[in-house]
KETORNU-677352 format. One record per residue: residue in three letters; chain; x, y, z of N, C-alpha, C in turn. Coordinates in nm, 2 decimals, m for minus. Last residue first. Example, Ala and Ser with C-alpha at 12.3 -4.5 7.8 and 13.67 -1.06 7.14 Angstrom:
# residues 2
Ser:A:1.28:m0.22:0.71:1.37:m0.11:0.71:1.29:0.00:0.79 .
Ala:A:1.32:m0.57:0.78:1.23:m0.45:0.78:1.32:m0.33:0.78 .
//
This chain:
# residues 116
Unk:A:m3.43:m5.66:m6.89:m3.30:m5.72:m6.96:m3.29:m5.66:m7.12 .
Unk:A:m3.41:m5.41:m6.64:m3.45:m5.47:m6.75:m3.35:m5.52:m6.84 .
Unk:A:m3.43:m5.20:m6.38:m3.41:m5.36:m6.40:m3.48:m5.39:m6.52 .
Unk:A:m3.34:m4.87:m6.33:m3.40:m4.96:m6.40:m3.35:m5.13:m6.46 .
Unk:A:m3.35:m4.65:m6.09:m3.30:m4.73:m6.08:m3.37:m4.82:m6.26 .
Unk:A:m3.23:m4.27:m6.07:m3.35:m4.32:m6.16:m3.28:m4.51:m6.12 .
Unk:A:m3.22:m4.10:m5.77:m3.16:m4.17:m5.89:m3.22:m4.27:m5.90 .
Unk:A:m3.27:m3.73:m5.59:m3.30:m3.93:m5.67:m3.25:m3.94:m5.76 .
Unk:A:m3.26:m3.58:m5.50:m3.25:m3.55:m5.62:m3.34:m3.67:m5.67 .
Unk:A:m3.30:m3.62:m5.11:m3.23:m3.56:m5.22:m3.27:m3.53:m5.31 .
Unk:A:m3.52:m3.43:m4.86:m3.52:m3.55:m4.97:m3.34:m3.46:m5.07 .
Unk:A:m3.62:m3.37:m4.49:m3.52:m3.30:m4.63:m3.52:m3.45:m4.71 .
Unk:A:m3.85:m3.25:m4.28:m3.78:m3.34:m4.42:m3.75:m3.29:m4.52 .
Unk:A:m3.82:m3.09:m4.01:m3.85:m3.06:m4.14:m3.79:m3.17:m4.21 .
Unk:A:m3.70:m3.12:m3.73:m3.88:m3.16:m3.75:m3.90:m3.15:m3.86 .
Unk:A:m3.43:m3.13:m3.74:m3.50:m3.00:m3.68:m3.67:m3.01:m3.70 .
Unk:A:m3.50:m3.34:m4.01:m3.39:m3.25:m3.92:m3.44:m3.16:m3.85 .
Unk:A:m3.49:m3.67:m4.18:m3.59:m3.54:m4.09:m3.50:m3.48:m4.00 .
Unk:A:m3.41:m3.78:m4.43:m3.35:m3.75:m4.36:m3.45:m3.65:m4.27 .
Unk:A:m3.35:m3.96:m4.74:m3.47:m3.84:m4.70:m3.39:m3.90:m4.55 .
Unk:A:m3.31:m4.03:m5.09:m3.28:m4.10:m4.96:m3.33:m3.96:m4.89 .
Unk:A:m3.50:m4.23:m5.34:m3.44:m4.11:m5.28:m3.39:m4.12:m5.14 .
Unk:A:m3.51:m4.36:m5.65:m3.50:m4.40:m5.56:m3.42:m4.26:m5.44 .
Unk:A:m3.76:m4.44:m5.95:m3.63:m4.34:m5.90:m3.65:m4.36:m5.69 .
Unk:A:m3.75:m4.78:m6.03:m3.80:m4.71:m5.94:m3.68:m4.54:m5.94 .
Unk:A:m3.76:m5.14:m6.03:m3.77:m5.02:m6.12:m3.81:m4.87:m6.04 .
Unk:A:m3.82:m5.33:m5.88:m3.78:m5.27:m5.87:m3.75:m5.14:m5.92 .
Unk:A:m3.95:m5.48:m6.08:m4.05:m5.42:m6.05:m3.95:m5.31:m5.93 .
Unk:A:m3.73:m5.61:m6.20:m3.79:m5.54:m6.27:m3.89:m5.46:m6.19 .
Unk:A:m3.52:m5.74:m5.95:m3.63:m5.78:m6.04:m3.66:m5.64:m6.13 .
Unk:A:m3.19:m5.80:m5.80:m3.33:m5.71:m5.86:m3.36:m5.75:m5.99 .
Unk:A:m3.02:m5.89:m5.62:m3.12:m5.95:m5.68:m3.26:m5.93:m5.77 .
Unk:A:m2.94:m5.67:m5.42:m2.90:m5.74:m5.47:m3.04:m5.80:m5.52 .
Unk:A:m2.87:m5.36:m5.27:m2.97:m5.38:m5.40:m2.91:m5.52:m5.44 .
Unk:A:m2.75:m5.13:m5.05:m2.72:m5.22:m5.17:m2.84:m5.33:m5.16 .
Unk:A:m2.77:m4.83:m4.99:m2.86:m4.90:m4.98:m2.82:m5.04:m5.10 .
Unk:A:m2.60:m4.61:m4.75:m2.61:m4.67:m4.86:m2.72:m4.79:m4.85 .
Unk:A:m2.47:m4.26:m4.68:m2.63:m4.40:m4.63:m2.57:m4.45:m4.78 .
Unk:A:m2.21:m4.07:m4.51:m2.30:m4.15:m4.63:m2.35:m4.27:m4.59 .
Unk:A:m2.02:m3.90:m4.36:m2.16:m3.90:m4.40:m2.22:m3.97:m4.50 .
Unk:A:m1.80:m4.11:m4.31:m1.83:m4.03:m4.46:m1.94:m3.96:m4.46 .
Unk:A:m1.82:m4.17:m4.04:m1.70:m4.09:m4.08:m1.72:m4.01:m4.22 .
Unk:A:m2.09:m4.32:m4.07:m2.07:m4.17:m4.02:m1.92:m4.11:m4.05 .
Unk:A:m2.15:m4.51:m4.32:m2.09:m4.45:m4.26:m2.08:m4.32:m4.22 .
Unk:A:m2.49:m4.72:m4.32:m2.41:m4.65:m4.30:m2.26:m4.60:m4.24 .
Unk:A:m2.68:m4.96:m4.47:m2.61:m4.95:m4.39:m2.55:m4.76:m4.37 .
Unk:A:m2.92:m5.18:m4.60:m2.91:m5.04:m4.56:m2.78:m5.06:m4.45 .
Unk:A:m3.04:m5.41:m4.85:m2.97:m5.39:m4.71:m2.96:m5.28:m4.67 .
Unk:A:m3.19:m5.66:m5.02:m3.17:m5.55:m4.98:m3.11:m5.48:m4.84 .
Unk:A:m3.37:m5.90:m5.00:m3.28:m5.85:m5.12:m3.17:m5.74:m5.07 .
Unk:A:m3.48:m5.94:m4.73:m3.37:m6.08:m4.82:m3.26:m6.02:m4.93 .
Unk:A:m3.68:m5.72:m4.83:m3.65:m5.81:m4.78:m3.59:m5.96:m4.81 .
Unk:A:m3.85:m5.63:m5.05:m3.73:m5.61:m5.06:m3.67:m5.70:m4.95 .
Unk:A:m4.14:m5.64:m4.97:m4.07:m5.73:m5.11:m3.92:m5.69:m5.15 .
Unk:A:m4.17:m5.50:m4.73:m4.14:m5.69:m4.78:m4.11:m5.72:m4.87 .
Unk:A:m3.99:m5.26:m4.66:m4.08:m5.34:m4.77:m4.07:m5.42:m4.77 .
Unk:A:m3.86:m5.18:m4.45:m4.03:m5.19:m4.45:m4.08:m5.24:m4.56 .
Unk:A:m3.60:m5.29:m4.24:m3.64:m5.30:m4.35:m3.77:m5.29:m4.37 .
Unk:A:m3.38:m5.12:m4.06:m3.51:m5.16:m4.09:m3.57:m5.19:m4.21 .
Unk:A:m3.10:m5.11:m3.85:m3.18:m5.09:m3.95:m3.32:m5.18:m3.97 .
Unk:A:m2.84:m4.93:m3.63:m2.96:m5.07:m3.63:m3.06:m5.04:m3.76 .
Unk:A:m2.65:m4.74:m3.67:m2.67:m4.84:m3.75:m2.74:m4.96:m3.73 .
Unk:A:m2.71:m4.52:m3.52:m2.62:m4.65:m3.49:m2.59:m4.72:m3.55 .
Unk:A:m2.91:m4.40:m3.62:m2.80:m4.34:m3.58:m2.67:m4.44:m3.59 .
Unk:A:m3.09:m4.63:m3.84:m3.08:m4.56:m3.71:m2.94:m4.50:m3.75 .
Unk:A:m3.19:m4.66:m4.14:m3.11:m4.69:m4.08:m3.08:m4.61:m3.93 .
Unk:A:m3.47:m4.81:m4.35:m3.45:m4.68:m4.23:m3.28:m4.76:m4.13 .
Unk:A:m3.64:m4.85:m4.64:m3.56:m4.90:m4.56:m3.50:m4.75:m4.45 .
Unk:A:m3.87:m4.78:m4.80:m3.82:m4.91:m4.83:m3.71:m4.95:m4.73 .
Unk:A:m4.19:m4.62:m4.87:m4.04:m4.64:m4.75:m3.99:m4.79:m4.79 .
Unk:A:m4.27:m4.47:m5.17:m4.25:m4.60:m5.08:m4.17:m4.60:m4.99 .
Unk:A:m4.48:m4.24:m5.30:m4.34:m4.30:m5.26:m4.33:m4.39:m5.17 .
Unk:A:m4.72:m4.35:m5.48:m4.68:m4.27:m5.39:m4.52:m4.29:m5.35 .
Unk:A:m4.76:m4.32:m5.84:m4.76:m4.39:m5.73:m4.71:m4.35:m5.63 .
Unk:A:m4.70:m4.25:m6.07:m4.87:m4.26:m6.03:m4.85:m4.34:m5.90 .
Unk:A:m4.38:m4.38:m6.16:m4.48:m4.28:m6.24:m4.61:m4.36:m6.13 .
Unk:A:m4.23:m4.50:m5.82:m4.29:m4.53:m5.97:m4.35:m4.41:m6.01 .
Unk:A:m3.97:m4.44:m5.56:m4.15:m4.42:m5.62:m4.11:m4.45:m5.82 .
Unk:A:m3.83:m4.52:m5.24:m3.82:m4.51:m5.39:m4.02:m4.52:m5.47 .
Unk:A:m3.62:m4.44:m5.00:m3.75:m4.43:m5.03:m3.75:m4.45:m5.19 .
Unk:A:m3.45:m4.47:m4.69:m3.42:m4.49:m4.83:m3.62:m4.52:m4.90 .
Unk:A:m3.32:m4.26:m4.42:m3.40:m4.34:m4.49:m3.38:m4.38:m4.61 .
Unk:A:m3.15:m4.25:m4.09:m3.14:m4.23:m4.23:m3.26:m4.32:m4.33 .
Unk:A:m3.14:m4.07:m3.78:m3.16:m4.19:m3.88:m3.19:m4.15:m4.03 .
Unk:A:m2.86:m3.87:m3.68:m3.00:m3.92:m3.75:m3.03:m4.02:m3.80 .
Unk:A:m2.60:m3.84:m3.57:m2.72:m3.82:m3.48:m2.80:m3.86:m3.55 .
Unk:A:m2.44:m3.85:m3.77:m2.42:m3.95:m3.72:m2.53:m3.96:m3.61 .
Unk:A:m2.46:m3.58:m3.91:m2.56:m3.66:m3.97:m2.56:m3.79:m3.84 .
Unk:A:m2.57:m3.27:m3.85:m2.50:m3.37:m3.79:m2.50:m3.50:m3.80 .
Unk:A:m2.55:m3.10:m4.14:m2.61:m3.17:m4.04:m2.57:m3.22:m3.97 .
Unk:A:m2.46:m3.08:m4.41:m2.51:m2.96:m4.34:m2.63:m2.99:m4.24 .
Unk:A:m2.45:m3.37:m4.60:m2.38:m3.27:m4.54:m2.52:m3.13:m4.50 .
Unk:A:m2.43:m3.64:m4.73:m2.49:m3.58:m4.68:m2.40:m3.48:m4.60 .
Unk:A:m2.48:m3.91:m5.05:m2.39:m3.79:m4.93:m2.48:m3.69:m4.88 .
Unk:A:m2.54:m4.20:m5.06:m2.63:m4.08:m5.03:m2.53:m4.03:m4.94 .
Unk:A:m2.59:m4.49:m5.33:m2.46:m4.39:m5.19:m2.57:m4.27:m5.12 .
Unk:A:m2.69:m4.81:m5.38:m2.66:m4.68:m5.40:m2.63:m4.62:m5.31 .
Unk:A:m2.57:m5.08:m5.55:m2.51:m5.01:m5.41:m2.52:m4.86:m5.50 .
Unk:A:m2.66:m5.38:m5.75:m2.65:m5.19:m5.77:m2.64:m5.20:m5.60 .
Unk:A:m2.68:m5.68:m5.94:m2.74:m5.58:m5.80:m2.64:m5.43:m5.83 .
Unk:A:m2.92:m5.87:m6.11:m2.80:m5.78:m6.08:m2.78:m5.72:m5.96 .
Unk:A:m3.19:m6.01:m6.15:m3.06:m6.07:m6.07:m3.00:m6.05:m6.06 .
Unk:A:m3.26:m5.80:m6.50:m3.25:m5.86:m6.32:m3.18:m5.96:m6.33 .
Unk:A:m2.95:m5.58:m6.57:m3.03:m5.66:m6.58:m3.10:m5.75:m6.44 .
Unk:A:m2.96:m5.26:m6.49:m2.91:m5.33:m6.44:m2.99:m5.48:m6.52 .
Unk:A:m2.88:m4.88:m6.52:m2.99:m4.99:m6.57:m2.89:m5.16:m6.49 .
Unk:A:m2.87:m4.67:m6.21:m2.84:m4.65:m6.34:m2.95:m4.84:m6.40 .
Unk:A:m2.74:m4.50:m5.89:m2.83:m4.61:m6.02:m2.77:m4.63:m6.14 .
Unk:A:m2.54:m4.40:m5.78:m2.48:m4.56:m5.81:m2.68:m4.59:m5.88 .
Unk:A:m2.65:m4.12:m5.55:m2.56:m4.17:m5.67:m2.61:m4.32:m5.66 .
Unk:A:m2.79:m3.84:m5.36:m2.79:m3.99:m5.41:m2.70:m4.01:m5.59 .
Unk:A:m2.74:m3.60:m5.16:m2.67:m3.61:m5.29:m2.69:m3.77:m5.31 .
Unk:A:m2.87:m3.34:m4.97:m2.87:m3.52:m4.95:m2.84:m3.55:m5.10 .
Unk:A:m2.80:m3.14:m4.75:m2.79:m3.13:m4.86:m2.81:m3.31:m4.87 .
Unk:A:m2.90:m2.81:m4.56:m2.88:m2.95:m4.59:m2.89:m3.02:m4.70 .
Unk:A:m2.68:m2.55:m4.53:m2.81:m2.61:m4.54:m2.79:m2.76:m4.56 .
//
């Protein structure tokens, strides 16, 4: 089955930066594009970044933009999303999500928090 395993939060002061990981298995992952999504308490979840097959990417949140990057290896199955320059409002559990066969699959998330 499919499985999406996020790692590398944890607390960070801002202007730090954090690389979080996303293993993936029970898929063919090098076929899919990859996303990165993160949500607050009362708030919806946010697309924050999409990596193609290929690795052409996207960035949807403007307020991450400049900060923020998305890349992938298919030899690892793993998405990563490194995080430079984080503010507090970053604050966020952060998930990575994958659509397979038409059904979305999400990991666990990892809690991110920017506070000095």
């Amino acid at each position: 089955q499919v499985q999406l395993v996020e790692s590398g939060g944890g607390l960070v002061q801002p202007g730090g930066s954090l690389r979080l990981s996303c293993a993936a298995s029970g898929f063919p992952f090098s076929s899919y594009p990859m996303s990165w999504y993160r949500q607050t308490p009362g708030k919806e979840r946010e697309l924050v970044a999409t990596v193609t097959s290929v690795g052409g990417s996207i960035i949807s949140s403007d307020s991450v933009k400049g900060r923020f990057t998305i890349s992938r290896d298919n030899a690892r199955n793993t998405v990563y999303l490194q995080m430079n320059s984080l503010k507090p409002e970053d604050t966020a559990v952060y998930y990575c999500k994958t659509t397979y066969k038409m059904l979305p699959y999400w990991g666990q998330g990892t809690q991110v928090t920017v506070s000095s």
